[in-house]
Residue frames as qw, qx, qy, qz and C-alpha x, y, z in Angstrom:
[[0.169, 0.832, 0.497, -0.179, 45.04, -38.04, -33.08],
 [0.390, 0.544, 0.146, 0.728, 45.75, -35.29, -35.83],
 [0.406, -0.288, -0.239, 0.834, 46.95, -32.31, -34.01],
 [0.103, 0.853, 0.510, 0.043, 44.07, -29.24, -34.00],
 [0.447, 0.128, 0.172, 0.869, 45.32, -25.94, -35.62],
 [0.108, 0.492, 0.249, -0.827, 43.37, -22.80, -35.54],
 [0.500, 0.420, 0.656, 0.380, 41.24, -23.21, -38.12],
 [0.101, -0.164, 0.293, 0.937, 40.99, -20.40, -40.57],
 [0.582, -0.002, -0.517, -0.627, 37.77, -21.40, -42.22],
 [0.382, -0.050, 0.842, -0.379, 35.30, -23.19, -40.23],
 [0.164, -0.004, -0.845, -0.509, 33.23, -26.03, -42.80],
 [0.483, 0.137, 0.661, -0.557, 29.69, -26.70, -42.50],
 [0.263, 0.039, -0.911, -0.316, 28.20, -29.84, -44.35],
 [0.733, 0.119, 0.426, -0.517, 24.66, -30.80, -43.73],
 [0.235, 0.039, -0.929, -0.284, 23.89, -34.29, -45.11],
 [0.716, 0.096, 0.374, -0.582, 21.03, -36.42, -46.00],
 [0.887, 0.268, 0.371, -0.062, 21.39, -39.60, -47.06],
 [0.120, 0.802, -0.440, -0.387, 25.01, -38.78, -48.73],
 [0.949, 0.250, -0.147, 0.119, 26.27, -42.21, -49.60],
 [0.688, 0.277, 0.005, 0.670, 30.13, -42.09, -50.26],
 [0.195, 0.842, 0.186, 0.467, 30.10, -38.82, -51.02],
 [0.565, -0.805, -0.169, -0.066, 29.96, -37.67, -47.45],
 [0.744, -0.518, 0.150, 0.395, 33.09, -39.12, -46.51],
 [0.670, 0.176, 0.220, 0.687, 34.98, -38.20, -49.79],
 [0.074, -0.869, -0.129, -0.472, 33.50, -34.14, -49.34],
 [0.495, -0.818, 0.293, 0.001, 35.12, -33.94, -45.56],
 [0.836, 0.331, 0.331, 0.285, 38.16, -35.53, -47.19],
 [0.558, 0.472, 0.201, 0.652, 38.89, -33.29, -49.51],
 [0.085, -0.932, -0.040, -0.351, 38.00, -30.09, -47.17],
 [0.641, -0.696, 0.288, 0.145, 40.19, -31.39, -44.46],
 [0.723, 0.078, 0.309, 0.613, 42.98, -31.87, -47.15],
 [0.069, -0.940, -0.310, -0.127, 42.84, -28.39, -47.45],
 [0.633, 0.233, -0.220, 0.705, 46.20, -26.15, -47.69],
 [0.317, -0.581, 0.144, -0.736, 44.69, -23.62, -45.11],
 [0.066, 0.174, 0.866, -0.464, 43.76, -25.45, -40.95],
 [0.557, -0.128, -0.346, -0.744, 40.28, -25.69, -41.54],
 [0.215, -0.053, 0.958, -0.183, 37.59, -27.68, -39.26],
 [0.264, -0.176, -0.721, -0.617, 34.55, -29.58, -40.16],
 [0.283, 0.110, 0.499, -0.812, 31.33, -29.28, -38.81],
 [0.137, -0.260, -0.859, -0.419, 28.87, -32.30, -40.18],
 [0.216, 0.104, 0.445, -0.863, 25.20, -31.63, -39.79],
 [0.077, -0.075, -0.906, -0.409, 23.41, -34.74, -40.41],
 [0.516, -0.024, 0.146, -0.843, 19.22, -34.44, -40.59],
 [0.933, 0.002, 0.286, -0.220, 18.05, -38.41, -39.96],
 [0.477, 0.516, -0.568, -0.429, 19.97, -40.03, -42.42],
 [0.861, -0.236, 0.353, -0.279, 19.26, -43.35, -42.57],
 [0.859, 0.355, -0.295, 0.220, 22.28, -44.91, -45.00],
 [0.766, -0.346, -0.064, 0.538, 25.73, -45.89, -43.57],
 [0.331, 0.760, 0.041, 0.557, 27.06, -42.08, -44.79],
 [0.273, -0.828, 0.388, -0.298, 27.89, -41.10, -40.93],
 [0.936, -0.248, 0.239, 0.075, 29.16, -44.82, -40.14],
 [0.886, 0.339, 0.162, 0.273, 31.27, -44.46, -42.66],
 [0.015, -0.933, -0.080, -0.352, 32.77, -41.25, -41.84],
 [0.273, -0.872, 0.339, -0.225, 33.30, -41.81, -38.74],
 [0.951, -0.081, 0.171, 0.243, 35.62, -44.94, -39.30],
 [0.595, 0.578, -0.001, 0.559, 37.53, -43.06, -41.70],
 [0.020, -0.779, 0.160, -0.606, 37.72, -39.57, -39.31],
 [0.606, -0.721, -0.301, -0.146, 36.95, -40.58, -35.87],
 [0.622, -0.641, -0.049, 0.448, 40.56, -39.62, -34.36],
 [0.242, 0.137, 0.059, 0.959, 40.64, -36.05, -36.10],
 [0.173, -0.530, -0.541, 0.630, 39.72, -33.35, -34.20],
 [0.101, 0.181, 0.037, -0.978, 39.17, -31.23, -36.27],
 [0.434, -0.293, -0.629, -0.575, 35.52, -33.16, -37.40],
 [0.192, 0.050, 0.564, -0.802, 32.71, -32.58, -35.54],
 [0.244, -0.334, -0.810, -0.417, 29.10, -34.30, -35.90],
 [0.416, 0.074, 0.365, -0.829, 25.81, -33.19, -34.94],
 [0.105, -0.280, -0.908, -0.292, 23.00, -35.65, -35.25],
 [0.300, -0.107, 0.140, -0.938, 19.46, -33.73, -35.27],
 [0.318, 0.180, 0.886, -0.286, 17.69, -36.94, -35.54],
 [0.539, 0.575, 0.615, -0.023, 15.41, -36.08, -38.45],
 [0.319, 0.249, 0.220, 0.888, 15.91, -33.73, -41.50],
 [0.102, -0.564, -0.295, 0.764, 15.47, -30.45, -40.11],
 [0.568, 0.778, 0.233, 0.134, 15.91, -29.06, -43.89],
 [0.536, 0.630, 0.056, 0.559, 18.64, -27.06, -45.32],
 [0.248, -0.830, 0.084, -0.492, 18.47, -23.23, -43.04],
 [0.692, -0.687, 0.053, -0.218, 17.94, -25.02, -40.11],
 [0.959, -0.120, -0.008, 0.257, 20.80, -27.72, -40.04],
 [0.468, 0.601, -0.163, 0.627, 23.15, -25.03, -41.20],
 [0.136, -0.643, 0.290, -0.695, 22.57, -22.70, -38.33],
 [0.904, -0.425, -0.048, -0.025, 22.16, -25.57, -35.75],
 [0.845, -0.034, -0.133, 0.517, 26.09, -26.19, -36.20],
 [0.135, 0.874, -0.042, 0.464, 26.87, -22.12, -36.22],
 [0.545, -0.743, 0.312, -0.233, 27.43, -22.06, -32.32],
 [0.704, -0.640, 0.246, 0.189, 30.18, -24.60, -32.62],
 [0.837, 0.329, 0.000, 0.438, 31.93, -23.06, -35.03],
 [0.521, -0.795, -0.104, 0.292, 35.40, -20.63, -34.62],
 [0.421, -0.032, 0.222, 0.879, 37.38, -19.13, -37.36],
 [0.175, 0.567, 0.079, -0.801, 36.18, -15.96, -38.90],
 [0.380, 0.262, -0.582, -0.669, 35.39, -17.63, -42.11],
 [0.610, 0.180, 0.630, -0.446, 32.41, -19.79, -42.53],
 [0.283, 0.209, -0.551, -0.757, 31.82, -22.12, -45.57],
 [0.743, 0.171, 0.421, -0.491, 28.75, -23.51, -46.43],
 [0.376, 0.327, -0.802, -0.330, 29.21, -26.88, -48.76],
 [0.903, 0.087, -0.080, -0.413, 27.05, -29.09, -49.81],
 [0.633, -0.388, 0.663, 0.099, 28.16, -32.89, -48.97],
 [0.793, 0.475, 0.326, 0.200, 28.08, -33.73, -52.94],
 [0.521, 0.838, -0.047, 0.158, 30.64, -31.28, -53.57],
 [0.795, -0.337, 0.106, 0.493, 34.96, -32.25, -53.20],
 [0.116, 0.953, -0.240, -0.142, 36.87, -28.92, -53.33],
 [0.783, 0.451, -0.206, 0.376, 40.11, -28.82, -54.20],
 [0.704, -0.485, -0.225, 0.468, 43.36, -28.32, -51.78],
 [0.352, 0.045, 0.002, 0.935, 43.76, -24.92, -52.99],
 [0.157, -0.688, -0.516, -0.486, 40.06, -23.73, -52.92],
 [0.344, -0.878, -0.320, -0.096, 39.48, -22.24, -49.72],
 [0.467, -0.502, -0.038, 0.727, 42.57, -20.80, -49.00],
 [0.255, 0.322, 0.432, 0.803, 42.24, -18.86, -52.32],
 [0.307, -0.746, -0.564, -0.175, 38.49, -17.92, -50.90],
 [0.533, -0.726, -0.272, 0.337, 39.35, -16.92, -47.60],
 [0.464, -0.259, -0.024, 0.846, 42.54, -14.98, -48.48],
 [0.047, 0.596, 0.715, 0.361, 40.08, -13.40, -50.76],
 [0.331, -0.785, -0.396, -0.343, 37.99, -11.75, -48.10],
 [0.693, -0.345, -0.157, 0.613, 40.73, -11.18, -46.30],
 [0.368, -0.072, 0.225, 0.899, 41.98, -8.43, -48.72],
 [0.173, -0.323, -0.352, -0.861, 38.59, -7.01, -49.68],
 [0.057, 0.122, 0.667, -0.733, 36.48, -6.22, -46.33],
 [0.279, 0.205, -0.101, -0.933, 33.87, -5.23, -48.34],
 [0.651, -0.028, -0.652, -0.387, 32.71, -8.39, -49.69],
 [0.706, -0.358, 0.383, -0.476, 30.39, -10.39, -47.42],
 [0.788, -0.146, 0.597, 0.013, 30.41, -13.50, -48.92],
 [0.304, 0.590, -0.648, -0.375, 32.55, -15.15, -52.24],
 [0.960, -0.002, 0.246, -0.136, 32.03, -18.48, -54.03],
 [0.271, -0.582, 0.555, 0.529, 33.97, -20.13, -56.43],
 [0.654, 0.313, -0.441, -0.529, 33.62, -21.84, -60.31],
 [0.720, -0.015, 0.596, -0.355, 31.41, -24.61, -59.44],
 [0.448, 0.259, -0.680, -0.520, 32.05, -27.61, -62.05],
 [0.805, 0.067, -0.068, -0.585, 30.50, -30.31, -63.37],
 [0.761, -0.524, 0.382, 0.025, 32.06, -33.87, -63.04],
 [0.725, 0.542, 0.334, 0.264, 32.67, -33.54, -66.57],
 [0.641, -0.136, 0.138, 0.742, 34.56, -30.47, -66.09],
 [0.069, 0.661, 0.407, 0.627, 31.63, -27.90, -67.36],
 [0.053, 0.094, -0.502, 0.858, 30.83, -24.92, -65.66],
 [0.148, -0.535, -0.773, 0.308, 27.54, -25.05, -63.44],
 [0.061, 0.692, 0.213, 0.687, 25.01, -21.98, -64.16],
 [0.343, -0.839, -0.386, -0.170, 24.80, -21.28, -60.96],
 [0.595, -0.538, -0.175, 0.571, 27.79, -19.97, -59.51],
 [0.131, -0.259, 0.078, 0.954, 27.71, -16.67, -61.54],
 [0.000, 0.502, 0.853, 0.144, 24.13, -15.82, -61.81],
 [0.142, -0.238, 0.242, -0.930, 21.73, -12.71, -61.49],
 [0.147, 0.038, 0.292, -0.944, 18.54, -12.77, -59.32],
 [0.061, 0.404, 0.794, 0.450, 15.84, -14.45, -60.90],
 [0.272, 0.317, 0.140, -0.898, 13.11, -12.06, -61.06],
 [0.405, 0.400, 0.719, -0.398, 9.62, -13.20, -62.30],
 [0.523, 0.790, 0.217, -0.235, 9.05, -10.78, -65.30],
 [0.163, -0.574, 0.741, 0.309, 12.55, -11.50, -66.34],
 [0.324, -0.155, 0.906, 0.225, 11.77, -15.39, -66.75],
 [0.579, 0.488, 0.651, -0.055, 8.73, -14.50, -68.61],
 [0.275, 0.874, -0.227, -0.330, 10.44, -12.30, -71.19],
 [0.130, -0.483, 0.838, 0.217, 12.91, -14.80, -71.80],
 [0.485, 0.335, 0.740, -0.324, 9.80, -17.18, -72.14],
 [0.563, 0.785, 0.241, -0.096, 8.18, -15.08, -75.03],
 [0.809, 0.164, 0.250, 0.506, 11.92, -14.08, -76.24],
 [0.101, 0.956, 0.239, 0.136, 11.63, -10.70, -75.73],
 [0.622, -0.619, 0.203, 0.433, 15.29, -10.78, -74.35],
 [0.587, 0.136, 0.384, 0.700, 16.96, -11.26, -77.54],
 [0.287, 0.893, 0.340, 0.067, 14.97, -7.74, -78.66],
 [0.122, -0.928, -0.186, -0.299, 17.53, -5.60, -76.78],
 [0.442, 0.225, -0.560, 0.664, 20.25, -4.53, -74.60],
 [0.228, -0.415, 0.242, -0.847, 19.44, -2.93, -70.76],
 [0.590, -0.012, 0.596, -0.545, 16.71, -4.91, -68.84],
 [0.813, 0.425, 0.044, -0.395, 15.31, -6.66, -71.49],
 [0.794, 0.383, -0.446, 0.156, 18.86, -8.49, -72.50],
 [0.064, -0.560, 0.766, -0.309, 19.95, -9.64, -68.93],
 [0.646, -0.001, -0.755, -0.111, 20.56, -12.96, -68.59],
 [0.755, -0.586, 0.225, -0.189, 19.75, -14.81, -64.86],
 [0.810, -0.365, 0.328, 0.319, 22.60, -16.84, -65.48],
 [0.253, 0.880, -0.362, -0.176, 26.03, -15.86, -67.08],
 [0.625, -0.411, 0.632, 0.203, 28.30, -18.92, -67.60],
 [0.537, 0.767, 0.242, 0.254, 27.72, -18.61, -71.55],
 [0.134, -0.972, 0.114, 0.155, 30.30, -15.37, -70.78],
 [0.513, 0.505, -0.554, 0.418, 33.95, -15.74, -71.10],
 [0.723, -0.455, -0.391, 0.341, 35.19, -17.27, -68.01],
 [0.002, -0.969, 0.172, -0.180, 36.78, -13.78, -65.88],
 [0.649, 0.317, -0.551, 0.418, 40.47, -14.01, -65.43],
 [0.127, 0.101, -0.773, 0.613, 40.38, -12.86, -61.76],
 [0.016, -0.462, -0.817, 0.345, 37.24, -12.23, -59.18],
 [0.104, 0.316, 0.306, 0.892, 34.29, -10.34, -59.73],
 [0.341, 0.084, 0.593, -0.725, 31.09, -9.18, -58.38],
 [0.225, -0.113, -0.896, -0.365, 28.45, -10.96, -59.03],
 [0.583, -0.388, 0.091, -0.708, 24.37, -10.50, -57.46],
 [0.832, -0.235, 0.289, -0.412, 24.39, -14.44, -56.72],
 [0.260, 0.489, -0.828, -0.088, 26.70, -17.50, -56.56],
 [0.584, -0.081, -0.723, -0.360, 26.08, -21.27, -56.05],
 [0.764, -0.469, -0.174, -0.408, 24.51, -22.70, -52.98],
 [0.940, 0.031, -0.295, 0.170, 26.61, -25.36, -53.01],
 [0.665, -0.094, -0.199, 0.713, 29.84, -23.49, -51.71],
 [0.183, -0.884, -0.137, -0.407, 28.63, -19.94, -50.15],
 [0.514, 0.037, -0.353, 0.781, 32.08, -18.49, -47.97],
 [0.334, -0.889, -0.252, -0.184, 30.66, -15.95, -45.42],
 [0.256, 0.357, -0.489, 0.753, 32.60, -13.67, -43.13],
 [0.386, -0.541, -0.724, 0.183, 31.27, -13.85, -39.61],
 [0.114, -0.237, -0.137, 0.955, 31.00, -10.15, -39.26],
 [0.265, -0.056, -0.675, -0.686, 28.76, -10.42, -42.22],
 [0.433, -0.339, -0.821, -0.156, 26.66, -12.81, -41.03],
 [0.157, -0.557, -0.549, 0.603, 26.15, -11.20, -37.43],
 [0.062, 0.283, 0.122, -0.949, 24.87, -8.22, -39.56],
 [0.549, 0.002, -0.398, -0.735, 22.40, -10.20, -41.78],
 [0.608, -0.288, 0.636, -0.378, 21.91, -12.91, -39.72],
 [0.377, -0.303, 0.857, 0.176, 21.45, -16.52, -40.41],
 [0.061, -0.121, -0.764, -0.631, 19.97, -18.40, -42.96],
 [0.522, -0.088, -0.102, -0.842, 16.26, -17.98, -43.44],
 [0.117, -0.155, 0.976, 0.103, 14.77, -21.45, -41.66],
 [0.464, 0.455, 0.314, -0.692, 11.49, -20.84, -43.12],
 [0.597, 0.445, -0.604, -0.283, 13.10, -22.40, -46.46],
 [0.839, -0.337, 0.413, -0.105, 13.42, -25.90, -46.05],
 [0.553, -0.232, 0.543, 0.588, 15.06, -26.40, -48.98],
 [0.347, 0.541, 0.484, 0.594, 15.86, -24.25, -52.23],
 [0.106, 0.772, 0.195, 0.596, 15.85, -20.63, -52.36],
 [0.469, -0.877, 0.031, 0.100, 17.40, -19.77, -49.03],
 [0.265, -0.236, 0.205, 0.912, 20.81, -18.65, -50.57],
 [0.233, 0.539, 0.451, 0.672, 18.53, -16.96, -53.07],
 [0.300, -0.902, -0.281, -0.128, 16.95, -15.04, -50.14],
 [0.755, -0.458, 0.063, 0.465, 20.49, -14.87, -48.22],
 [0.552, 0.104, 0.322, 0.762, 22.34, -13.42, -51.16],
 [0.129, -0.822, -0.370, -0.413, 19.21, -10.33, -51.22],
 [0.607, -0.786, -0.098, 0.065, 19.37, -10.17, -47.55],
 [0.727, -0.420, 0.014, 0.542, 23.18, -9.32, -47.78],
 [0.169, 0.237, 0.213, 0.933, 23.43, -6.61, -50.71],
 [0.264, -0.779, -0.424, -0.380, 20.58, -5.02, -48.49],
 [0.635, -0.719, 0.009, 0.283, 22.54, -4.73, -45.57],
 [0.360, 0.903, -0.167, -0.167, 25.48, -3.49, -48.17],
 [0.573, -0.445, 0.570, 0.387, 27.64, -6.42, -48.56],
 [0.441, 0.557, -0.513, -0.481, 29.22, -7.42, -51.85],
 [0.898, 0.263, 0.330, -0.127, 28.94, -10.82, -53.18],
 [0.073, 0.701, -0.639, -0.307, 32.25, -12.04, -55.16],
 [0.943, 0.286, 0.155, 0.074, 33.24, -14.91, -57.53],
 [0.087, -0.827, 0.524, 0.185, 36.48, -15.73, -57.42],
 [0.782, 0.471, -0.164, -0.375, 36.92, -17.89, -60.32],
 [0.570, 0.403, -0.714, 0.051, 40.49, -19.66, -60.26],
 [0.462, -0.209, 0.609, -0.610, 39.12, -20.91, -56.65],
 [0.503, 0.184, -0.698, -0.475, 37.58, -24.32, -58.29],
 [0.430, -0.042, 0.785, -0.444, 34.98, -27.35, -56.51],
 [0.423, -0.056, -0.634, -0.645, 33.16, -30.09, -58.48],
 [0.451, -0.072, 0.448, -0.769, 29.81, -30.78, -57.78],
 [0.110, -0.037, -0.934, -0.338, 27.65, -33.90, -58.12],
 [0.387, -0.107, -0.004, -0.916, 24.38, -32.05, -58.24],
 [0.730, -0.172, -0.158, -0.642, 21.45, -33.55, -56.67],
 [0.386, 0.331, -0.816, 0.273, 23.37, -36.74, -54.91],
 [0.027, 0.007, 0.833, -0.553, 20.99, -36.51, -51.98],
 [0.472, 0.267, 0.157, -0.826, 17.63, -35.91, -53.54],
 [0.257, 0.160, -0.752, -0.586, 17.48, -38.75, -56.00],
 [0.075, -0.264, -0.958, -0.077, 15.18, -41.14, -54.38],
 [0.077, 0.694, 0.539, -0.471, 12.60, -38.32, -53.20],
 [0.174, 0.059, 0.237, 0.954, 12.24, -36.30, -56.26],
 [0.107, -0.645, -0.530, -0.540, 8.70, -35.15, -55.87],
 [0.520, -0.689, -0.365, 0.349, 9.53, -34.03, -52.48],
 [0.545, -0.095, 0.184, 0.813, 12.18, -32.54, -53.49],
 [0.122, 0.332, 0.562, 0.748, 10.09, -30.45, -55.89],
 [0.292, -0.814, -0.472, -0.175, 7.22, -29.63, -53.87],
 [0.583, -0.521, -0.183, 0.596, 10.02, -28.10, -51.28],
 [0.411, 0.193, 0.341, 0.823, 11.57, -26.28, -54.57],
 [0.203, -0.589, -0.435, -0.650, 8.16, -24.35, -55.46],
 [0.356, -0.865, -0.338, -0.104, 7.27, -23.33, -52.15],
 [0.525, -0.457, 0.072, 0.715, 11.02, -22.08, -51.09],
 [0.165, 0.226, 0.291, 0.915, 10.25, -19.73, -54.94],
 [0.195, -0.815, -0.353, -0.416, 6.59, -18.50, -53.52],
 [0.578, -0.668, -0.297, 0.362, 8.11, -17.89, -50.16],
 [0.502, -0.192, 0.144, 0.831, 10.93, -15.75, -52.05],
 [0.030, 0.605, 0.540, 0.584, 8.33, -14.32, -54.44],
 [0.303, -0.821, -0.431, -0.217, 6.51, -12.86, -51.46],
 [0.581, -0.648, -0.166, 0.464, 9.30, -11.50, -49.17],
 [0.370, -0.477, 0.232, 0.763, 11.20, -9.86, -51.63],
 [0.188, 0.244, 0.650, 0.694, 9.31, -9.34, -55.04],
 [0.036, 0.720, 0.690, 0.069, 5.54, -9.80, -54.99],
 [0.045, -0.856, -0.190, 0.479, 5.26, -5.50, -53.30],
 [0.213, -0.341, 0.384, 0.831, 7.20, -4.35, -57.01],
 [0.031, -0.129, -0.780, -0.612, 4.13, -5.69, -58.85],
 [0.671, -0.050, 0.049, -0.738, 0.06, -4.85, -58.78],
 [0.488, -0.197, 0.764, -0.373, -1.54, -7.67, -57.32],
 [0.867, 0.265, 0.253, -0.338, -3.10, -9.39, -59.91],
 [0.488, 0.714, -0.499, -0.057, 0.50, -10.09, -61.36],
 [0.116, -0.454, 0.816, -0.338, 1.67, -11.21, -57.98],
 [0.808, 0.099, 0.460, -0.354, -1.70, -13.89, -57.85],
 [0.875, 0.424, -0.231, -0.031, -0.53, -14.97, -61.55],
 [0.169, 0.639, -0.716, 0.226, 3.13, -15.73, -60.38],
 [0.162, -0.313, 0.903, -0.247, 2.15, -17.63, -57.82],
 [0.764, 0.369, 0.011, -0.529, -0.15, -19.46, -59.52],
 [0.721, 0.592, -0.359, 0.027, 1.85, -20.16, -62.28],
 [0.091, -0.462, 0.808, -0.356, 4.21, -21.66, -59.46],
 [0.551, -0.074, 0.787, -0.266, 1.94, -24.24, -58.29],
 [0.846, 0.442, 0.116, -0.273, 1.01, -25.07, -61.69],
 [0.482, 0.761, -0.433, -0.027, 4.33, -25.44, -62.29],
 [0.296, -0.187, 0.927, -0.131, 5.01, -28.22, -59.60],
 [0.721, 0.100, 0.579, -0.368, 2.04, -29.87, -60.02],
 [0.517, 0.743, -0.393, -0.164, 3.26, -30.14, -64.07],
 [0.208, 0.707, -0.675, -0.040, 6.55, -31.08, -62.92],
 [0.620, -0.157, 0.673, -0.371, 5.06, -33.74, -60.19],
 [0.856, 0.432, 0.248, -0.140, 3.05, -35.66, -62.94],
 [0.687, 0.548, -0.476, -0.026, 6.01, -35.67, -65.37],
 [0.218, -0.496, 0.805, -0.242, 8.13, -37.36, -62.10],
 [0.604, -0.129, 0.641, -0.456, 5.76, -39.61, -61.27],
 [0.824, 0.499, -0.208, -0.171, 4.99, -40.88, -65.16],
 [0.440, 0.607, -0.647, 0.142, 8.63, -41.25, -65.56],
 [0.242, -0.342, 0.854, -0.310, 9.16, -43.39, -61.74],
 [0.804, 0.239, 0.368, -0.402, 5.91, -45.47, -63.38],
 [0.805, 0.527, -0.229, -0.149, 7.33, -46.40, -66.52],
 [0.078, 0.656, -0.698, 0.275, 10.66, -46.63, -65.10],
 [0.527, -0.306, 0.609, -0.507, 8.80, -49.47, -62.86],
 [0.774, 0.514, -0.080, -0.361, 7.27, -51.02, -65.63],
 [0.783, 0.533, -0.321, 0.010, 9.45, -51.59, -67.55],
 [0.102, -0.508, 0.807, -0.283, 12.23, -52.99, -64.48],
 [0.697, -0.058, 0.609, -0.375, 9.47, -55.39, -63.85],
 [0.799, 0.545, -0.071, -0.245, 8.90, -56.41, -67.49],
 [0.219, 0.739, -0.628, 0.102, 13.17, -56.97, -67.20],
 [0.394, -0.367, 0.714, -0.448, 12.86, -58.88, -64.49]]
């Protein structure tokens, strides 16, 4: 049995239905040049993604499984594994994404040296090697995405020319602040966290880092991106066979954000068109899924 170090950085991985992935994401965190332990937090899955796992892991201590028996969502499964973690550093990673063996020590020493910052991601790539918009991103904000909509961005500098996402920038040579980094890989100090508390499990999935990342520059952490820190991601790995679920979750995790933290900046008949224009905007996206998984059917059978 691998011998159990103090971990520095305690991992938390929720999975659904990872495949591979699973096993090659705890992997690469436990290969990790920092002690580091894992903490899996699986929500039903019904492929061989923990079987497989635990052949590969099952006599290292430092992995730990929880099985919640059904998918809890996102929030919850995180904070279900909280209580058994124990370093002062908490990352959240997604089970599609295989850091590198310098990533979280880079992170962690990070927040080590700057108290101030609550939580720090890193530059989230693609498997291609692009950067991901989200891991250096601002806020979305509602009358933003419709200015950007009618083009009214390009008019101007100040409000009117900020972008919601910034990977179009020059890449920064060290860390920076940043209002909002990816999901996927979200470092937390546990000091932090006991002062904003845990995720929101009212999201089930989608927009609870967006609410998380609010909920911590309210309470007056900083938010950092610390750029030569480096994790590719293979976006959407667990969502593929449910994508209208997937979607319907999406849109109600952006009204839920809309209303806790926006909707009270706008007169109400702005805040009724928003969320509107949300559910018209699944029910849009739904019908273009569902065409596409129809033809897609179609035309396998027609192969066949």
């Amino acid at each position: 049995m691998t011998p159990r170090l103090t971990p520095r950085v305690s991992v938390i991985v929720v999975n659904y239905n990872a495949g591979a992935l699973l096993g090659q994401c705890v992997t690469a965190a436990l290969g990790s040049d920092i002690p580091v332990e894992v903490i899996v937090s699986d929500n039903g899955s019904t492929d061989e993604s923990l079987e497989r796992l635990r052949q590969a892991w099952s006599e290292d201590s430092r992995l730990a499984v929880i099985e919640n028996g059904a998918n809890l969502g996102f929030a919850k499964a995180n904070n279900k594994a909280l209580p058994q973690t124990g370093a002062d550093y908490l990352l959240f990673l997604n089970p599609d994404c295989l850091v590198a063996p310098e990533t979280l020590g880079l992170v962690q020493a990070f927040l080590e040296r700057h108290p101030e910052v609550g939580m720090a991601g890193c530059l989230v790539l693609d498997p291609d090697g692009s950067e991901q918009v989200a891991c250096r991103r601002s806020i979305p904000d509602p009358w933003i995405a419709l200015k950007r909509i009618l083009h009214l961005d390009r008019l101007g500098q100040g409000s009117a020319g900020r972008r919601l996402n910034h990977n179009r920038a020059p890449l920064p040579e060290g860390p920076i602040e940043v209002e909002a980094i990816s999901g996927s890989f979200m470092m937390v100090r546990r000091t932090a966290l006991d002062a904003v508390g845990p995720l929101d499990e009212g999201y089930f999935l989608h927009c609870e880092d967006l609410d998380w990342f609010v909920r911590f520059h309210q309470a007056g952490w900083k938010i950092a991106l610390v750029p030569k820190a480096r994790v590719t991601h293979y976006k959407g790995s667990c969502s593929t066979s449910t994508p209208i679920a997937v979607e319907r979750h999406k849109h109600q995790g952006m009204a839920r954000f809309f209303r806790k933290h926006q909707a009270r900046r706008y007169p109400r008949p702005f805040g009724w068109l928003v969320l509107v224009g949300i559910r018209l905007h699944f029910w849009l996206k739904a019908a273009s899924l569902a065409a596409r998984g129809l033809w897609r059917k179609r035309h396998g059978e027609a192969a066949g």
